[in-house]
ZATILUM-98039 format. One record per atom (N, C-alpha, C): residue in three letters; x, z, y; chain; atom name. Coordinates in steps of 0.001 Angstrom, whole numbers, plus 500000, padded with zeros to 6 digits. Layout:
residues N
<Ala,<X,Z,Y>,A,CA>
...
//
This chain:
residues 82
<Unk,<859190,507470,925462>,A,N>
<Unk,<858718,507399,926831>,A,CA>
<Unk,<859299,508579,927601>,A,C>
<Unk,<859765,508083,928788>,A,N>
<Unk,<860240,509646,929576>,A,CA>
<Unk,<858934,510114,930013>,A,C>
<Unk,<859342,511475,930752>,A,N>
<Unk,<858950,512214,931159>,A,CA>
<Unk,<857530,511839,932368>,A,C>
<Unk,<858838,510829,933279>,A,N>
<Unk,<858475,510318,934566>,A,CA>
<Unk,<857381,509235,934188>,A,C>
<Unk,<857536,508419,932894>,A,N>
<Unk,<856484,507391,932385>,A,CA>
<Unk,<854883,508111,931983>,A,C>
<Unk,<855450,509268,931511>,A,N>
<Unk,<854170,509796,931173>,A,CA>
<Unk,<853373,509868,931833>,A,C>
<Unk,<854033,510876,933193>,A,N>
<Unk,<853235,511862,934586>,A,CA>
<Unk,<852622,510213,935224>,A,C>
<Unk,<853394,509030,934904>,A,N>
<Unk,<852449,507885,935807>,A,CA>
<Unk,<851623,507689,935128>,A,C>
<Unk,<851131,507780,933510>,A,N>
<Unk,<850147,507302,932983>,A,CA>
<Unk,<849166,508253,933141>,A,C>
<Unk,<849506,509276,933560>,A,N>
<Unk,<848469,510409,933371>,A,CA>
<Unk,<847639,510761,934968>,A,C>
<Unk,<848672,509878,935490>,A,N>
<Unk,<848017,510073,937137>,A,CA>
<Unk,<847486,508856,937112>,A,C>
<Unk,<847264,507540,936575>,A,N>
<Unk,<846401,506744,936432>,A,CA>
<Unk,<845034,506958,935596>,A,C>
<Unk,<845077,507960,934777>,A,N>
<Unk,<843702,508332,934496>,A,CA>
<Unk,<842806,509142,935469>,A,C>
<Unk,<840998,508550,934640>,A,N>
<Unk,<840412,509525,935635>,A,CA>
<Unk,<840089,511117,934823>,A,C>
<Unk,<839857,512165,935261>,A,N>
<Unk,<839653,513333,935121>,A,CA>
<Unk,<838505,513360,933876>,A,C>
<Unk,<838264,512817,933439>,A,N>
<Unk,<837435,512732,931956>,A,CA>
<Unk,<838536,512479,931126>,A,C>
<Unk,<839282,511715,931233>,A,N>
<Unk,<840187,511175,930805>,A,CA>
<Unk,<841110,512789,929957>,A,C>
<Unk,<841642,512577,931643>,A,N>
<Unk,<842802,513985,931335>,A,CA>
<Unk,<841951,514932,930617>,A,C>
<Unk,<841105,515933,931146>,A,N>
<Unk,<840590,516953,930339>,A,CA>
<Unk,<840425,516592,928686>,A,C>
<Unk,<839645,515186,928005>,A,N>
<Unk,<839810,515176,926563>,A,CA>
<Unk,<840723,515263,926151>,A,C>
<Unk,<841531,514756,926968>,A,N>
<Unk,<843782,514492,926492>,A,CA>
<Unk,<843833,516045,926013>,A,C>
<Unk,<843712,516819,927045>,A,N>
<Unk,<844644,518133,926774>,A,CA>
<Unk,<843865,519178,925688>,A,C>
<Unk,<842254,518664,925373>,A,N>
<Unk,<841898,519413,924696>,A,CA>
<Unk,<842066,518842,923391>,A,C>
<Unk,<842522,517436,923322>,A,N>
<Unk,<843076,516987,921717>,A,CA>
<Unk,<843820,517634,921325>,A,C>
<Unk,<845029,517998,921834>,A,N>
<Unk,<846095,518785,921706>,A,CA>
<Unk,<846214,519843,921382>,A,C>
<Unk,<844971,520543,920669>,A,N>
<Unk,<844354,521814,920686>,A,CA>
<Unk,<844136,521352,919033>,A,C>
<Unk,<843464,519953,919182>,A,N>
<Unk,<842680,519703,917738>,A,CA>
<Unk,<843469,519596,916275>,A,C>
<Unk,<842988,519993,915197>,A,N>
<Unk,<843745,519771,914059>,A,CA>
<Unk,<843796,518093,913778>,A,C>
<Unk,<845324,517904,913003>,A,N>
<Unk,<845924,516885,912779>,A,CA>
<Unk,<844958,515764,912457>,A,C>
<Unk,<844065,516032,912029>,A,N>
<Unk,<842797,515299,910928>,A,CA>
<Unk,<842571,514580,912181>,A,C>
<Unk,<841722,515373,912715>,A,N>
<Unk,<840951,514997,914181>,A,CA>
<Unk,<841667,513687,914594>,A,C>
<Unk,<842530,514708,915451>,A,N>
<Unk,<843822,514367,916302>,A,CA>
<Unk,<844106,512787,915692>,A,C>
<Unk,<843760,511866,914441>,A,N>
<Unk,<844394,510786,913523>,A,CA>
<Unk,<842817,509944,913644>,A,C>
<Unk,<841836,510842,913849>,A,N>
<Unk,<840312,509809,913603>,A,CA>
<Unk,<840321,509728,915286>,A,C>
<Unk,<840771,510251,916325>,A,N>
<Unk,<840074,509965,917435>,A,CA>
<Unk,<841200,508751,917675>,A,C>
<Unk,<842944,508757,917334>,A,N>
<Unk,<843392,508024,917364>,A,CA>
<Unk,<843142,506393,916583>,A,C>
<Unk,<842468,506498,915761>,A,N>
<Unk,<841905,505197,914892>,A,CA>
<Unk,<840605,504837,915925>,A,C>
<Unk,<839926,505203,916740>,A,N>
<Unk,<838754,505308,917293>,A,CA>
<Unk,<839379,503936,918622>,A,C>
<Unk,<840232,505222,919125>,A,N>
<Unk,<840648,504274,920071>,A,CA>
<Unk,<841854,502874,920166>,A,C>
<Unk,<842479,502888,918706>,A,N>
<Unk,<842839,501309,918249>,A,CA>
<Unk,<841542,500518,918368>,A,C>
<Unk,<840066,501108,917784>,A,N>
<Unk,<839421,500038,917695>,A,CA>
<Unk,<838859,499791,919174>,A,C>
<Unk,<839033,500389,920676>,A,N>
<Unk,<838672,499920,921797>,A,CA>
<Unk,<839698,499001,922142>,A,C>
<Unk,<841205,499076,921575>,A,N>
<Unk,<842354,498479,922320>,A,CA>
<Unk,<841962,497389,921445>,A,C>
<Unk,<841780,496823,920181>,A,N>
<Unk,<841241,495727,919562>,A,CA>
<Unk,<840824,494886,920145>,A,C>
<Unk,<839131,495799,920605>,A,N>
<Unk,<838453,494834,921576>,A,CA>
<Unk,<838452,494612,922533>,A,C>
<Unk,<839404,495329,923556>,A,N>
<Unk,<839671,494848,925002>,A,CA>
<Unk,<840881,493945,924640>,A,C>
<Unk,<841937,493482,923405>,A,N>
<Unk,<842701,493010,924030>,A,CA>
<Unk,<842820,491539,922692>,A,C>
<Unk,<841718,492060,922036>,A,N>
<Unk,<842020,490751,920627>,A,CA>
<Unk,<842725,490814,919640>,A,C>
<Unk,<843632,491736,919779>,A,N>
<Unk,<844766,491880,919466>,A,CA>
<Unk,<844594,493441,918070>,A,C>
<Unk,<844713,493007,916370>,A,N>
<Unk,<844489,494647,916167>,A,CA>
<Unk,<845762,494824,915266>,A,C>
<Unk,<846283,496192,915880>,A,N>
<Unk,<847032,496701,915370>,A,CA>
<Unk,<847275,497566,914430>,A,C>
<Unk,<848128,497035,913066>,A,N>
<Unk,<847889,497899,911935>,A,CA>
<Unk,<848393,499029,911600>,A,C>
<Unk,<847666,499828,910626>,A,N>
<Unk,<847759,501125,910738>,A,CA>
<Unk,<849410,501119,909282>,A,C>
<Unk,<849944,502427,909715>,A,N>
<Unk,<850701,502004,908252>,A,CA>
<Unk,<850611,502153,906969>,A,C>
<Unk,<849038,502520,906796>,A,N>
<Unk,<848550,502620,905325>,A,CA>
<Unk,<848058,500952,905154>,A,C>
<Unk,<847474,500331,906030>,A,N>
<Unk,<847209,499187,905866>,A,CA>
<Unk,<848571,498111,905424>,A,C>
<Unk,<849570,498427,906329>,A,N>
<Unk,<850581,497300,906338>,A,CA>
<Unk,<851104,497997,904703>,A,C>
<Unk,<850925,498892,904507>,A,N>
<Unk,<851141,499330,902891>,A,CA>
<Unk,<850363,498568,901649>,A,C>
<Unk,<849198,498572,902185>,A,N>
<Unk,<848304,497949,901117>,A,CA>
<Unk,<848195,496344,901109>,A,C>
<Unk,<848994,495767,902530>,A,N>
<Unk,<849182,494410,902499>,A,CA>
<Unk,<850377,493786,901696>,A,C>
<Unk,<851627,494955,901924>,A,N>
<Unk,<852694,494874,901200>,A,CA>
<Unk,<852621,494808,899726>,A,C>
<Unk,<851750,495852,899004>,A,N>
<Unk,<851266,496100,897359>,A,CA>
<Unk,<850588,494887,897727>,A,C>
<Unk,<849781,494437,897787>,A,N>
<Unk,<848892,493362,897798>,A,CA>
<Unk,<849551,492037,897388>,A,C>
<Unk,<850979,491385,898317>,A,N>
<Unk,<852038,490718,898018>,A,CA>
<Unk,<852892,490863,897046>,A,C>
<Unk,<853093,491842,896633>,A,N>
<Unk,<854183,492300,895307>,A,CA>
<Unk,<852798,492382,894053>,A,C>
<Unk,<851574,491920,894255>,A,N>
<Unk,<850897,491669,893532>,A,CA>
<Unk,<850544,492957,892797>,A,C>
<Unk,<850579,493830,893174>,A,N>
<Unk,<850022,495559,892940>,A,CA>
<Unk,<848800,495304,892537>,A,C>
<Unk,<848136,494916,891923>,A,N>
<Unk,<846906,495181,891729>,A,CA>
<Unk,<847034,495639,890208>,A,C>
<Unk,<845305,496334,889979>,A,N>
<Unk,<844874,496405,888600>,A,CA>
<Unk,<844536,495494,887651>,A,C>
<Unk,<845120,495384,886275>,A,N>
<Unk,<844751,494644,885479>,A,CA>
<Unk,<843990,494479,885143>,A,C>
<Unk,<842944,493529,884565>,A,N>
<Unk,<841552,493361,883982>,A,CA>
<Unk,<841128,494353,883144>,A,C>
<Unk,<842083,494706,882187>,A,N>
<Unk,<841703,496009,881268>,A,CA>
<Unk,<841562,497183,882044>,A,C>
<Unk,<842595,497790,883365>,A,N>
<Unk,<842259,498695,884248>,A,CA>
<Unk,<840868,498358,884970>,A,C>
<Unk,<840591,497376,885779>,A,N>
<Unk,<839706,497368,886170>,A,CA>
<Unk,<838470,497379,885754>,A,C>
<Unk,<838084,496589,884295>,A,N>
<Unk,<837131,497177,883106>,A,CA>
<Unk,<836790,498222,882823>,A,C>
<Unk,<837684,498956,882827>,A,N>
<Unk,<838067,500747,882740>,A,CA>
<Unk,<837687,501459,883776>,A,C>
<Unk,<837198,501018,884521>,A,N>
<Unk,<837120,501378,885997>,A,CA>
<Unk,<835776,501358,885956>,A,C>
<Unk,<835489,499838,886056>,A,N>
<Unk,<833769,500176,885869>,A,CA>
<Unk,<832659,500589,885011>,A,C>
<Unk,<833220,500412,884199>,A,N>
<Unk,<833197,501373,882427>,A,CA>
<Unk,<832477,502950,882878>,A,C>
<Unk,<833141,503500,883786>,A,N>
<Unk,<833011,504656,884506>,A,CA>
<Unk,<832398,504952,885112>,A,C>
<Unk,<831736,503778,886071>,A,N>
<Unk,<831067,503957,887221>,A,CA>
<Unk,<829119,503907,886681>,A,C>
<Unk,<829436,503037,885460>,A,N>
<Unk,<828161,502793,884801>,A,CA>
<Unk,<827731,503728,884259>,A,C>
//
C-alpha cells in the first residue's frame, strides 16, 4: 500500500479509531497478533466471508496429506491424559 493509500484510510477513521492504531504500535508482537485475530473475527461477520490464518491453511494442508496420528499414537496420547 502507498503512502498516499494509507493517509486516506486513516483520514476515514474516527479518532477512537486512530488513537488505538498508534498505541498498538507500541504493543508487543503477541498482542499486536491477538488484537489482529480479534478483528478478522469482526471482518467475518460484517462481510461472511472468513479469512484464514496461515497456521490454519497449514493444518488444512497436513490434514490433506493425511498428517494425522496413528491409532497407536493417539492411544498413547490418551494413555496420558488418564
Amino acid at each position: 500500500m502507498t503512502a498516499a493509500g494509507r493517509h486516506d484510510i486513516l483520514r476515514s477513521m474516527n479518532a477512537a479509531a486512530k488513537d488505538i492504531l498508534q498505541k498498538v504500535a507500541r504493543w508487543p508482537e503477541e498482542d499486536q497478533l491477538e488484537l489482529a485475530e480479534l478483528a478478522r473475527e469482526i471482518e467475518t461477520r460484517r462481510t461472511g466471508v472468513y479469512p484464514l490464518s496461515e497456521a490454519e491453511r497449514s493444518a488444512i494442508a497436513d490434514a490433506r496429506r493425511g498428517a494425522f496420528a496413528s491409532d497407536d499414537e493417539a492411544a498413547a496420547f490418551w494413555k496420558r491424559l488418564a
